[in-house]
N, CA, C and O atoms as a GROMACS GRO file, in nm:
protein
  524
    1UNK      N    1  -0.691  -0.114  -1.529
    1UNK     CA    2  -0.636  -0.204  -1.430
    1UNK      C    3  -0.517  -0.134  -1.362
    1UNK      O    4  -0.452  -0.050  -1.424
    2UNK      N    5  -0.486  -0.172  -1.221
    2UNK     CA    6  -0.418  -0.083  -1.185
    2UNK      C    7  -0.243  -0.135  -1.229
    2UNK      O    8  -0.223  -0.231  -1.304
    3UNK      N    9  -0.157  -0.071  -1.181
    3UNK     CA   10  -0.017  -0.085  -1.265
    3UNK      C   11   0.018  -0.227  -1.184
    3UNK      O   12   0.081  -0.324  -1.228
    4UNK      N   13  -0.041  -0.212  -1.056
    4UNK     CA   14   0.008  -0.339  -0.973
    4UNK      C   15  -0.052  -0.488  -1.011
    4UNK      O   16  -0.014  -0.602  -0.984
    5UNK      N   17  -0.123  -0.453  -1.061
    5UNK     CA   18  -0.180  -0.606  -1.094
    5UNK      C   19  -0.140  -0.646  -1.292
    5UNK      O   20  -0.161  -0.758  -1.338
    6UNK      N   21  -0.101  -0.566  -1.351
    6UNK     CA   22  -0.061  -0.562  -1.437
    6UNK      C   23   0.079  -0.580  -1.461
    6UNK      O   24   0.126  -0.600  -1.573
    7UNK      N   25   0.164  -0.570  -1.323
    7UNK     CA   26   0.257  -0.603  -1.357
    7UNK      C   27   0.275  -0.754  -1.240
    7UNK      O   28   0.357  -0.843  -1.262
    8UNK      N   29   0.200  -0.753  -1.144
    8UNK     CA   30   0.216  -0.863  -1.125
    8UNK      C   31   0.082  -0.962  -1.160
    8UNK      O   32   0.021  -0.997  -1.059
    9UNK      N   33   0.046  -0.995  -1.246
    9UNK     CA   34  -0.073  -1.097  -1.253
    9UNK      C   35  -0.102  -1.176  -1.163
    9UNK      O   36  -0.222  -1.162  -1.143
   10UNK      N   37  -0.059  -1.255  -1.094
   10UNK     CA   38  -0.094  -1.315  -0.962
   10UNK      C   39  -0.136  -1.266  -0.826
   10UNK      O   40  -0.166  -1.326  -0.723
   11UNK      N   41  -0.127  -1.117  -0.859
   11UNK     CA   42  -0.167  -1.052  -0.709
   11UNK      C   43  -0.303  -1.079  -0.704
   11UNK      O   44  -0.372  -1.106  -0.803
   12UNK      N   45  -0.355  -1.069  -0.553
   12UNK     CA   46  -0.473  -1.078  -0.542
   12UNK      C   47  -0.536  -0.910  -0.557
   12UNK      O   48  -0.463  -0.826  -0.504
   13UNK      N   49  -0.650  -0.864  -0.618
   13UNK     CA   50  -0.681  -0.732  -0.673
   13UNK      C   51  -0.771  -0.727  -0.545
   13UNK      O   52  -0.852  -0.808  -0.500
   14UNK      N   53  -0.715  -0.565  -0.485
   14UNK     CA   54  -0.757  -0.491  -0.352
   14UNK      C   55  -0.853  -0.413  -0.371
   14UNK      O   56  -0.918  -0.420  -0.475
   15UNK      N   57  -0.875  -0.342  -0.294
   15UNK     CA   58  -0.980  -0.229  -0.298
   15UNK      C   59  -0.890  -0.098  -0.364
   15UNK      O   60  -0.941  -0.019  -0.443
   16UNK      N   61  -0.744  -0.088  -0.316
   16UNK     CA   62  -0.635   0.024  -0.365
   16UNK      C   63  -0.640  -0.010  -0.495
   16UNK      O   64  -0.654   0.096  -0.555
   17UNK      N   65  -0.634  -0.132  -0.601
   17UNK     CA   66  -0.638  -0.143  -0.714
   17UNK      C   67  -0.768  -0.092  -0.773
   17UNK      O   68  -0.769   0.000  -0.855
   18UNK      N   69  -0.857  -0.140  -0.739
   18UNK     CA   70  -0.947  -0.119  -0.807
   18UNK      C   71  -1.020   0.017  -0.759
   18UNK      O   72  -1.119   0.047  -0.824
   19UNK      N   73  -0.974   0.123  -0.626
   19UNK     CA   74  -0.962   0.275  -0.664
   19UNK      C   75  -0.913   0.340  -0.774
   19UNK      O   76  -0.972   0.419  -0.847
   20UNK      N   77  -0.726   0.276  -0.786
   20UNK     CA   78  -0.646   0.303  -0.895
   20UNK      C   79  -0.752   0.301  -1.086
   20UNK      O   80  -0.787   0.376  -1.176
   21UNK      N   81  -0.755   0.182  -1.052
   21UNK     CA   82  -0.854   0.170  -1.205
   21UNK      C   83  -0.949   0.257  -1.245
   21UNK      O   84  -0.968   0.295  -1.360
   22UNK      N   85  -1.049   0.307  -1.079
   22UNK     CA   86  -1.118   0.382  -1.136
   22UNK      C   87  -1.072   0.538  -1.212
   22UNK      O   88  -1.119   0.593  -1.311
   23UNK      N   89  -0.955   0.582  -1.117
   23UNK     CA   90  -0.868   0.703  -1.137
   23UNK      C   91  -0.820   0.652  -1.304
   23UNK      O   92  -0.875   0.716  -1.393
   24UNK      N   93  -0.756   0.580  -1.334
   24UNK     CA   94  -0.748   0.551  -1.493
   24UNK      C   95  -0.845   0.569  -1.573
   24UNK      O   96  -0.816   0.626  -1.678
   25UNK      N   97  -0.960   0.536  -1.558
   25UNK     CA   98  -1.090   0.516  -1.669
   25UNK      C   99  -1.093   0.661  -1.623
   25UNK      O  100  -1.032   0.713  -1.716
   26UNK      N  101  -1.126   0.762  -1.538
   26UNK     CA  102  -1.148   0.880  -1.536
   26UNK      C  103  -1.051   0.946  -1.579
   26UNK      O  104  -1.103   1.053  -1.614
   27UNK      N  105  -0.931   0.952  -1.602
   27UNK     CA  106  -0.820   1.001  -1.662
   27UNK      C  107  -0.821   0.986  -1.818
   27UNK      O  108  -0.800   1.085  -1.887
   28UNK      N  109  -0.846   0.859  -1.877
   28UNK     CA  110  -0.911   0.794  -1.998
   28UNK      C  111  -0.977   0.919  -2.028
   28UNK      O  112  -0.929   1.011  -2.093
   29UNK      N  113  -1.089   0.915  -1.976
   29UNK     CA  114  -1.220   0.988  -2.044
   29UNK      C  115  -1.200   1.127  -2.023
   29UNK      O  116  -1.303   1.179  -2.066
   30UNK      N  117  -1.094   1.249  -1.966
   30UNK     CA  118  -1.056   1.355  -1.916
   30UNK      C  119  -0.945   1.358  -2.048
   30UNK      O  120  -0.960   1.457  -2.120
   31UNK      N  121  -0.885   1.307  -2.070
   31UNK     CA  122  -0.792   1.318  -2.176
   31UNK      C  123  -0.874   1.312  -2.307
   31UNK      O  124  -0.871   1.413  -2.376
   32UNK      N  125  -0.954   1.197  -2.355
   32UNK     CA  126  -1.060   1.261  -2.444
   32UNK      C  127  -1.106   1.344  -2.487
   32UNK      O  128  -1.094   1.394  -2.598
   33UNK      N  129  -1.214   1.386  -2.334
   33UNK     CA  130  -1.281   1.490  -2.388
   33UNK      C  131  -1.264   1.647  -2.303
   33UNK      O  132  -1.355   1.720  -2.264
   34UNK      N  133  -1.143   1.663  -2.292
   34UNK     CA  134  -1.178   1.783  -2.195
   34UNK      C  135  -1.007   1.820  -2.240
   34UNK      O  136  -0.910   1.749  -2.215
   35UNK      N  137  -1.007   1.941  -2.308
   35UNK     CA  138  -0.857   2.074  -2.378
   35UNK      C  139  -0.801   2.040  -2.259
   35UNK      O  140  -0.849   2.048  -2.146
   36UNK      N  141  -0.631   1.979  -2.319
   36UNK     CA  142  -0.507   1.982  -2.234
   36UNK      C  143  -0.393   2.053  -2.298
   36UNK      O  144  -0.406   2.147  -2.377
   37UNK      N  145  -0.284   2.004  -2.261
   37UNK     CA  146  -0.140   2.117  -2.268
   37UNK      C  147  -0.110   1.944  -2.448
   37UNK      O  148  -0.047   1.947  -2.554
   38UNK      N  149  -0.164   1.875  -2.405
   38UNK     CA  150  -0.151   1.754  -2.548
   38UNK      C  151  -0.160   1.800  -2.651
   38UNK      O  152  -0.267   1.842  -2.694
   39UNK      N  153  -0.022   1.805  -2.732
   39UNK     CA  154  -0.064   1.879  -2.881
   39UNK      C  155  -0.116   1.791  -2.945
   39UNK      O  156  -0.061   1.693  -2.996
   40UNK      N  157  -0.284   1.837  -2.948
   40UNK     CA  158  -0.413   1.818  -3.048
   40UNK      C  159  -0.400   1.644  -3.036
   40UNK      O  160  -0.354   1.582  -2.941
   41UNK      N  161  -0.451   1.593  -3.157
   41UNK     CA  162  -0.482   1.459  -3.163
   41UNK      C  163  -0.360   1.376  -3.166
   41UNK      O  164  -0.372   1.260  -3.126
   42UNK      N  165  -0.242   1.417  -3.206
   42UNK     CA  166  -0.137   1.291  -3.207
   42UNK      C  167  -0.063   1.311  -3.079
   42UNK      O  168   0.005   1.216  -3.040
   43UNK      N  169  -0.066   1.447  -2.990
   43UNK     CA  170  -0.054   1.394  -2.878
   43UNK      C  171  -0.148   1.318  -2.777
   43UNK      O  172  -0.105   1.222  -2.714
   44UNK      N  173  -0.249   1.352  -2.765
   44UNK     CA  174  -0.362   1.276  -2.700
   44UNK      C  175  -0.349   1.124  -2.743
   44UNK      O  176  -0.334   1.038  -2.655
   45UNK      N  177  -0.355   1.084  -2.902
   45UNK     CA  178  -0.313   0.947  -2.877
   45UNK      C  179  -0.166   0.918  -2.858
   45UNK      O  180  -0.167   0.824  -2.778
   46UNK      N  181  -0.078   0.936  -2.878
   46UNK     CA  182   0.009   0.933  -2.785
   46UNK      C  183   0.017   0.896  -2.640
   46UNK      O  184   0.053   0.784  -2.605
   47UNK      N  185  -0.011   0.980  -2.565
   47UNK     CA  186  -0.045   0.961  -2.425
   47UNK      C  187  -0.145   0.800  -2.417
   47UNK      O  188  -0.146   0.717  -2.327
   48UNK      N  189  -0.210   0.802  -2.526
   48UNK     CA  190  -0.330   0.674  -2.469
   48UNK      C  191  -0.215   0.569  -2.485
   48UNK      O  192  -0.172   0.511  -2.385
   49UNK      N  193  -0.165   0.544  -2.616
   49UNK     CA  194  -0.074   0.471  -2.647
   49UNK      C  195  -0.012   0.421  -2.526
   49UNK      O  196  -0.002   0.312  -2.470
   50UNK      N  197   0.028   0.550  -2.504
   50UNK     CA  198   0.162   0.494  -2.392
   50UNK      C  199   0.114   0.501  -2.246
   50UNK      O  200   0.202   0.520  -2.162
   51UNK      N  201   0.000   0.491  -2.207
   51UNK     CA  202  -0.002   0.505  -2.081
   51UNK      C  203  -0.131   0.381  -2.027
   51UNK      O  204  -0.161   0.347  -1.912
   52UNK      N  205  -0.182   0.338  -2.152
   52UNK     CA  206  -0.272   0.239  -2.162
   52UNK      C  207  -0.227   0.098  -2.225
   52UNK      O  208  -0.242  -0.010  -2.168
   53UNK      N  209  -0.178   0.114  -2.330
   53UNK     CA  210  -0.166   0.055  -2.460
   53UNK      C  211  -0.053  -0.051  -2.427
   53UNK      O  212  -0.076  -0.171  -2.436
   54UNK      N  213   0.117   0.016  -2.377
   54UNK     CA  214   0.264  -0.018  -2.393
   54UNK      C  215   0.245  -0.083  -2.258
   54UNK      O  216   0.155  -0.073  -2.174
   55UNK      N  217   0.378  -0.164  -2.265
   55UNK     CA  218   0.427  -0.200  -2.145
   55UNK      C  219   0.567  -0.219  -2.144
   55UNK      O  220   0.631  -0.238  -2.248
   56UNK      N  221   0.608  -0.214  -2.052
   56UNK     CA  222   0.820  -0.263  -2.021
   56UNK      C  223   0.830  -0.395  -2.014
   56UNK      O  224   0.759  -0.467  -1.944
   57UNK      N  225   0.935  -0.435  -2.102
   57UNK     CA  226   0.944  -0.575  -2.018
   57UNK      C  227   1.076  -0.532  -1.929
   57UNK      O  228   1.181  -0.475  -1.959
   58UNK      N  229   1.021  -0.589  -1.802
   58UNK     CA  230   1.099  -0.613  -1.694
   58UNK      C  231   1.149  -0.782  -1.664
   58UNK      O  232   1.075  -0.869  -1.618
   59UNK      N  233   1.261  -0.794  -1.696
   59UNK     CA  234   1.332  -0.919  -1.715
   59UNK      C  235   1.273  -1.048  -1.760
   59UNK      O  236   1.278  -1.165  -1.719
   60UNK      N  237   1.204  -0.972  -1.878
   60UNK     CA  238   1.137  -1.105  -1.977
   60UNK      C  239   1.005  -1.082  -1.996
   60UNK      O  240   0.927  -1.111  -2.087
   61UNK      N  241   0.993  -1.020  -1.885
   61UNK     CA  242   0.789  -1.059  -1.864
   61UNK      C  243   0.764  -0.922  -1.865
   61UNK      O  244   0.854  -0.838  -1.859
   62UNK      N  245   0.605  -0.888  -1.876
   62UNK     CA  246   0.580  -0.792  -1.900
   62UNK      C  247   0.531  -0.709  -1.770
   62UNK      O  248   0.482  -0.764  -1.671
   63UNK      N  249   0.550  -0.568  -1.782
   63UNK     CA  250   0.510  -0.496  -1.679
   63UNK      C  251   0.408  -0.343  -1.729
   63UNK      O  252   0.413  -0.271  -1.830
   64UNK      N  253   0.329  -0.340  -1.618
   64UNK     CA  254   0.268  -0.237  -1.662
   64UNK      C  255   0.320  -0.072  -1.791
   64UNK      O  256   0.438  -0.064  -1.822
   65UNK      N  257   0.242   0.010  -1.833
   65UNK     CA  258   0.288   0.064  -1.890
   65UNK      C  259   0.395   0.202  -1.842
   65UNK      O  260   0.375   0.262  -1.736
   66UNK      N  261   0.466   0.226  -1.901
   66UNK     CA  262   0.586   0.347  -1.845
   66UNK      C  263   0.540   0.469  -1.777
   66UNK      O  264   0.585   0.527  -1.679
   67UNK      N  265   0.391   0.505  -1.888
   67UNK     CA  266   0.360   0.653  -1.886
   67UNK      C  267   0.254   0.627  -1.720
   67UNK      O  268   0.218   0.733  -1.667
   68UNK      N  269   0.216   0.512  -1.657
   68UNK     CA  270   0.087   0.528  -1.587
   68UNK      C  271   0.198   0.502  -1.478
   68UNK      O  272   0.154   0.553  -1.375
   69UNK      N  273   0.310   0.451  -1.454
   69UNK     CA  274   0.413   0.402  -1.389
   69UNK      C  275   0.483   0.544  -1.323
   69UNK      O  276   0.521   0.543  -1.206
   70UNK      N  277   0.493   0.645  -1.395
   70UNK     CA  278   0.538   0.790  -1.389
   70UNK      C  279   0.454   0.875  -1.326
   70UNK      O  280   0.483   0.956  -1.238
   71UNK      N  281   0.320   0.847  -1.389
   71UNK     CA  282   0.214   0.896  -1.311
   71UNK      C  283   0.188   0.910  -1.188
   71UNK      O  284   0.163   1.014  -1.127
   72UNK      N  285   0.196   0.771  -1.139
   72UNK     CA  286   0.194   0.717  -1.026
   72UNK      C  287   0.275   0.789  -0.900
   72UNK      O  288   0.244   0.853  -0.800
   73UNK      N  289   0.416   0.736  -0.974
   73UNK     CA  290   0.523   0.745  -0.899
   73UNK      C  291   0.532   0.947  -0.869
   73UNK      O  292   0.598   0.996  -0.778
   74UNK      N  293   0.472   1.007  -0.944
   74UNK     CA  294   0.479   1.180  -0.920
   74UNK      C  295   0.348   1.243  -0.900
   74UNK      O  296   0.344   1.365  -0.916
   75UNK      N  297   0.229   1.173  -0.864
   75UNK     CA  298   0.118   1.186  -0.823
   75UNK      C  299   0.072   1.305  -0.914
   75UNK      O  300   0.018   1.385  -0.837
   76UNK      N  301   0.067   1.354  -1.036
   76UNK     CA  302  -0.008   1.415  -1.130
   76UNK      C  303   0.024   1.344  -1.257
   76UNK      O  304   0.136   1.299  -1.278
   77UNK      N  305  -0.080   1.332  -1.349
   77UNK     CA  306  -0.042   1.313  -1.503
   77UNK      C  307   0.037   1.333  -1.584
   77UNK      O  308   0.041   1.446  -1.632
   78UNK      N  309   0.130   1.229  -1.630
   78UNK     CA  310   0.260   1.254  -1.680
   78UNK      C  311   0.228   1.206  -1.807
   78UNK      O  312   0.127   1.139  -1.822
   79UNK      N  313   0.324   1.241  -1.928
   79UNK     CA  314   0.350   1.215  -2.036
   79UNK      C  315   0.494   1.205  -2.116
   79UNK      O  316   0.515   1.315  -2.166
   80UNK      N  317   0.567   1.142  -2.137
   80UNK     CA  318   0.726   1.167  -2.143
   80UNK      C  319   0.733   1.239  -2.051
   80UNK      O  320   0.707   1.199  -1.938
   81UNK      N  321   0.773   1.372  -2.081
   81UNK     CA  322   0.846   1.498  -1.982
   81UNK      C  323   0.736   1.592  -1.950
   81UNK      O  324   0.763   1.696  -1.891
   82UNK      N  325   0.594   1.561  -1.988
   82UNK     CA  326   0.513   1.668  -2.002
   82UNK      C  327   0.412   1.600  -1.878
   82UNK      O  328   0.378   1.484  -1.852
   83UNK      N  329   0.382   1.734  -1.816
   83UNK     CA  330   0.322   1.711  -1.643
   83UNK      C  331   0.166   1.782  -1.748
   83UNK      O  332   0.139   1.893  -1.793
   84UNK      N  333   0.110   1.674  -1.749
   84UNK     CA  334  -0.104   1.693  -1.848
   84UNK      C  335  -0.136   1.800  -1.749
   84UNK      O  336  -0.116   1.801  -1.627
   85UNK      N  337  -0.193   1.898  -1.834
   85UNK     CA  338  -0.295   2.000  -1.752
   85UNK      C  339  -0.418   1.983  -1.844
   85UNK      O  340  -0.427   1.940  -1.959
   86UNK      N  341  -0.519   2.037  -1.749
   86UNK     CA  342  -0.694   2.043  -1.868
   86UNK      C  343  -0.669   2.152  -1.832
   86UNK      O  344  -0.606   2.193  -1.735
   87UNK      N  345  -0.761   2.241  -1.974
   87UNK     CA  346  -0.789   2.365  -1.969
   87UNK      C  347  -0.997   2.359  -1.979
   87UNK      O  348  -1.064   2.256  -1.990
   88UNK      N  349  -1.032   2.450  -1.975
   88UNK     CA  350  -1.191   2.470  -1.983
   88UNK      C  351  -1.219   2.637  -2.001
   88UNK      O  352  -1.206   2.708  -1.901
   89UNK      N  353  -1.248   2.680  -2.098
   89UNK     CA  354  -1.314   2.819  -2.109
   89UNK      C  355  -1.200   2.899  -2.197
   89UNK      O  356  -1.188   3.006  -2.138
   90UNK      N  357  -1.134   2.899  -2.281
   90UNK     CA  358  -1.063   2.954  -2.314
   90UNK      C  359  -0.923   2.934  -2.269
   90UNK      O  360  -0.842   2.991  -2.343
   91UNK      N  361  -0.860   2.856  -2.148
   91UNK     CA  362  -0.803   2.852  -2.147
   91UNK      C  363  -0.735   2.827  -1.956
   91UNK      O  364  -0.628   2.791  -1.907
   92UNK      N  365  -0.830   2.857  -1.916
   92UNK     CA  366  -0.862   2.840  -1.745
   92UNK      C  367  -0.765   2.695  -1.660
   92UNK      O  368  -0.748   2.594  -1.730
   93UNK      N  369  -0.740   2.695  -1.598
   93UNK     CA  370  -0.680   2.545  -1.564
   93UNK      C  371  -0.815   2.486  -1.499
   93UNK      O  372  -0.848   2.536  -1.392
   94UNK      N  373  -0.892   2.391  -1.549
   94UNK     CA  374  -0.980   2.282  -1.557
   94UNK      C  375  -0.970   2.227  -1.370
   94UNK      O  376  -0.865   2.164  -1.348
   95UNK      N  377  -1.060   2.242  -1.244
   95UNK     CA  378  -1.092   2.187  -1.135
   95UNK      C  379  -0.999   2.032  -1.123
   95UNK      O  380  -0.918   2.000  -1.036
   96UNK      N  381  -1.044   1.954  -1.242
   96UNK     CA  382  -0.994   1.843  -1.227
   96UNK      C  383  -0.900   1.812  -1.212
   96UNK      O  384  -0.881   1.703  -1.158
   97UNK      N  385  -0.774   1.908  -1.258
   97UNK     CA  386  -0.645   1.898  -1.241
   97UNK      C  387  -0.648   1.891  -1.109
   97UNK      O  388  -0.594   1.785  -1.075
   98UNK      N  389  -0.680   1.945  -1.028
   98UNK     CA  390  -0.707   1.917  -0.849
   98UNK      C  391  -0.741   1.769  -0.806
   98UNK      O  392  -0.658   1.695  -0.753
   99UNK      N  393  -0.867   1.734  -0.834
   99UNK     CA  394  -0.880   1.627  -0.828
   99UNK      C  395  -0.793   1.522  -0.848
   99UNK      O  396  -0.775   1.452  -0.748
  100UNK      N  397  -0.726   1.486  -0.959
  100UNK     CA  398  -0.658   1.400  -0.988
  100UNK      C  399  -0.549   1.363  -0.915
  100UNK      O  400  -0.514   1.249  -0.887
  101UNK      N  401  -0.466   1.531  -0.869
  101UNK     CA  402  -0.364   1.536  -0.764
  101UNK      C  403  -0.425   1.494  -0.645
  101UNK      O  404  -0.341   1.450  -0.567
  102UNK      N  405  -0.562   1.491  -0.593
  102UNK     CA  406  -0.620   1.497  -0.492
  102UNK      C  407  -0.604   1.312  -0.431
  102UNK      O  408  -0.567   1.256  -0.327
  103UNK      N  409  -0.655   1.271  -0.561
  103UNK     CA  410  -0.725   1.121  -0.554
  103UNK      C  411  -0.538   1.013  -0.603
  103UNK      O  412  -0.513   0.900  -0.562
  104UNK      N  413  -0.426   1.114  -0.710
  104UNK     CA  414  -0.310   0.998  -0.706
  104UNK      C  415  -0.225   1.030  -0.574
  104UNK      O  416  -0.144   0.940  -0.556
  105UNK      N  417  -0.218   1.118  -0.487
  105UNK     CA  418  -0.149   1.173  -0.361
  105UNK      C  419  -0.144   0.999  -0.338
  105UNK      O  420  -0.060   0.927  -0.391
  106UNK      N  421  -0.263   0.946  -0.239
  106UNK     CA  422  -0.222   0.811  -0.192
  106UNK      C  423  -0.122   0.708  -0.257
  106UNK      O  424  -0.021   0.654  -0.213
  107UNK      N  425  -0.220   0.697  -0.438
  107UNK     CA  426  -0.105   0.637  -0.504
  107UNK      C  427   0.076   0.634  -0.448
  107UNK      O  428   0.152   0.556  -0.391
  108UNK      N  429   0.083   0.786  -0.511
  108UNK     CA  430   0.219   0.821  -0.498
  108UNK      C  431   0.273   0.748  -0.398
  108UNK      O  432   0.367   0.672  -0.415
  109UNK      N  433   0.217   0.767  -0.290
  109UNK     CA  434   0.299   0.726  -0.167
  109UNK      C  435   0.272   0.522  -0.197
  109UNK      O  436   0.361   0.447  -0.237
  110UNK      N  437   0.210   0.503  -0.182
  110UNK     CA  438   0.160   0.282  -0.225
  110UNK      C  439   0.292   0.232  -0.345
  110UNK      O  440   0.352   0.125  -0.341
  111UNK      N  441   0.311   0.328  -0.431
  111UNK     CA  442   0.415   0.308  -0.568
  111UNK      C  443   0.554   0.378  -0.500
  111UNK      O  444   0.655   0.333  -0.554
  112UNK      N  445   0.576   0.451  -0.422
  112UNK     CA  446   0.680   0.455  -0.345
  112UNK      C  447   0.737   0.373  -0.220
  112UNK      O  448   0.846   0.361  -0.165
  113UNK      N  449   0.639   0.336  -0.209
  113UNK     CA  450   0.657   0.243  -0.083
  113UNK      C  451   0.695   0.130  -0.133
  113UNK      O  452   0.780   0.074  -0.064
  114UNK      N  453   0.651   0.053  -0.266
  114UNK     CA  454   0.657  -0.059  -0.348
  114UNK      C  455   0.799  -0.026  -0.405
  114UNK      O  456   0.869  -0.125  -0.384
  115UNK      N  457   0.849   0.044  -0.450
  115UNK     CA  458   0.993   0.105  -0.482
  115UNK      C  459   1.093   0.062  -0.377
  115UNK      O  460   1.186  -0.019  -0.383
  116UNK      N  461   1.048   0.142  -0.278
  116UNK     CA  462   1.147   0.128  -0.140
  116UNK      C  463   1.136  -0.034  -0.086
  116UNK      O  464   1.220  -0.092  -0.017
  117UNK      N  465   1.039  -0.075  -0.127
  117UNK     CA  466   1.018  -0.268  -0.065
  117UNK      C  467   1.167  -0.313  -0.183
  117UNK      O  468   1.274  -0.359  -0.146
  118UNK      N  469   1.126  -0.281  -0.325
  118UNK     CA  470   1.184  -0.339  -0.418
  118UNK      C  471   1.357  -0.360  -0.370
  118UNK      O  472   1.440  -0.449  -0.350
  119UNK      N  473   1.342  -0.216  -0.370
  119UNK     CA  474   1.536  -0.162  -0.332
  119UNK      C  475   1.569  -0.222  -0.238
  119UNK      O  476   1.680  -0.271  -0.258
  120UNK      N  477   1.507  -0.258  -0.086
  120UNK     CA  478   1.548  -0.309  -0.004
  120UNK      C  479   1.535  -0.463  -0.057
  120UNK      O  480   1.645  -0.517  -0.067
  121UNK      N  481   1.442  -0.533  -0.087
  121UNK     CA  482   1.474  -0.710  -0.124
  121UNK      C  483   1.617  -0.691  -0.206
  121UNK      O  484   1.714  -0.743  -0.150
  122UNK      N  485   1.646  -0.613  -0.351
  122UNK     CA  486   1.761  -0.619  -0.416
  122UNK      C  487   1.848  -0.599  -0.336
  122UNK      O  488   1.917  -0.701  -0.335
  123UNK      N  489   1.879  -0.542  -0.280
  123UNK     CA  490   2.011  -0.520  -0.214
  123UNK      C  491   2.040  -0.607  -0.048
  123UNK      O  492   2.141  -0.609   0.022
  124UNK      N  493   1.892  -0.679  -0.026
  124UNK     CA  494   1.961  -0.751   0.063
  124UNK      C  495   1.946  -0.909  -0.033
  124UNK      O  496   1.944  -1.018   0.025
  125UNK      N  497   1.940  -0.898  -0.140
  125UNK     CA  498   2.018  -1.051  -0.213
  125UNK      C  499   2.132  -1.040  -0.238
  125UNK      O  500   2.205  -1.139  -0.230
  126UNK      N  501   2.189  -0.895  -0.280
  126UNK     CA  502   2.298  -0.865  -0.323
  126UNK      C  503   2.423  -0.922  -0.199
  126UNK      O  504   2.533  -0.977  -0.200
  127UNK      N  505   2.346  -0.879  -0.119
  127UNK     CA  506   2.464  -0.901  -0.007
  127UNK      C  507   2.531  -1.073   0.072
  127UNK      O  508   2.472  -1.178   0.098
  128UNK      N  509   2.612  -1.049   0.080
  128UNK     CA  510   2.642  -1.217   0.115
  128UNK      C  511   2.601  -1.252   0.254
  128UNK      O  512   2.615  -1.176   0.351
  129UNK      N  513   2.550  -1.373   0.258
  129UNK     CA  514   2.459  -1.420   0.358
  129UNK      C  515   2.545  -1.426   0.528
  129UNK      O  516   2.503  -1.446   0.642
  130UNK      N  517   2.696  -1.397   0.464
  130UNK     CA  518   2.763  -1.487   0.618
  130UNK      C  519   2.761  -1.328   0.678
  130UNK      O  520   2.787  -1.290   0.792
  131UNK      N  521   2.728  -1.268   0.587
  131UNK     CA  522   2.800  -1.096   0.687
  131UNK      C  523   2.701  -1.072   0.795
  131UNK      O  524   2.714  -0.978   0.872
   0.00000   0.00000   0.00000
């Protein structure tokens, strides 16, 4: 599900969400089964953990998870501090790593733009109405 509807449950789910989702389930199944920079199995679950699994609460309620939130927001696969690469053949950097940058590029910019909406509503509540 994409981060937007997960963190807001009441949105109505778009065609951009449900691109997003598909880019998740393919990211899902790329982290599985295909050699990354993830040390071995407790990083791989790790990453699922936290990028599927967790969520923030954002002032009470819950919001999507941190690690798919990062993702997003830097248009390649993130993990804490660690930017996911696939490898294939010994050691090769894996096509898909392209792809993924290819297909979150839009993201990036939809989760930045949602950032920049955010900052601007906060700060014009912040401000007093008579100015």
């Amino acid at each position: 599900m994409s981060h937007h509807c997960l963190s807001n449950p009441g949105a109505e789910v778009k065609v951009c969400d449900e691109l997003e989702s598909f880019v998740h389930v393919t990211l899902h199944h790329t982290v599985r089964y295909v050699h990354s920079n993830l040390d071995g199995p407790e990083g791989t679950r790790g990453f699922v953990d936290g990028y599927f699994d967790s969520y923030m609460d954002r002032n009470g309620e819950q919001a999507g998870p941190p690690s798919k939130l990062t993702t997003l927001l830097e248009g390649r696969p993130s993990h804490v501090d660690l930017d996911v690469l696939f490898y294939y053949d010994g050691g090769k950097l894996h096509p898909i790593n392209d792809l993924f940058k290819t297909l979150l590029g839009p993201m990036k910019a939809r989760y930045k733009a949602f950032k920049i909406r955010t900052e601007i509503a906060n700060s014009t509540n912040s401000v007093p109405q008579d100015l």
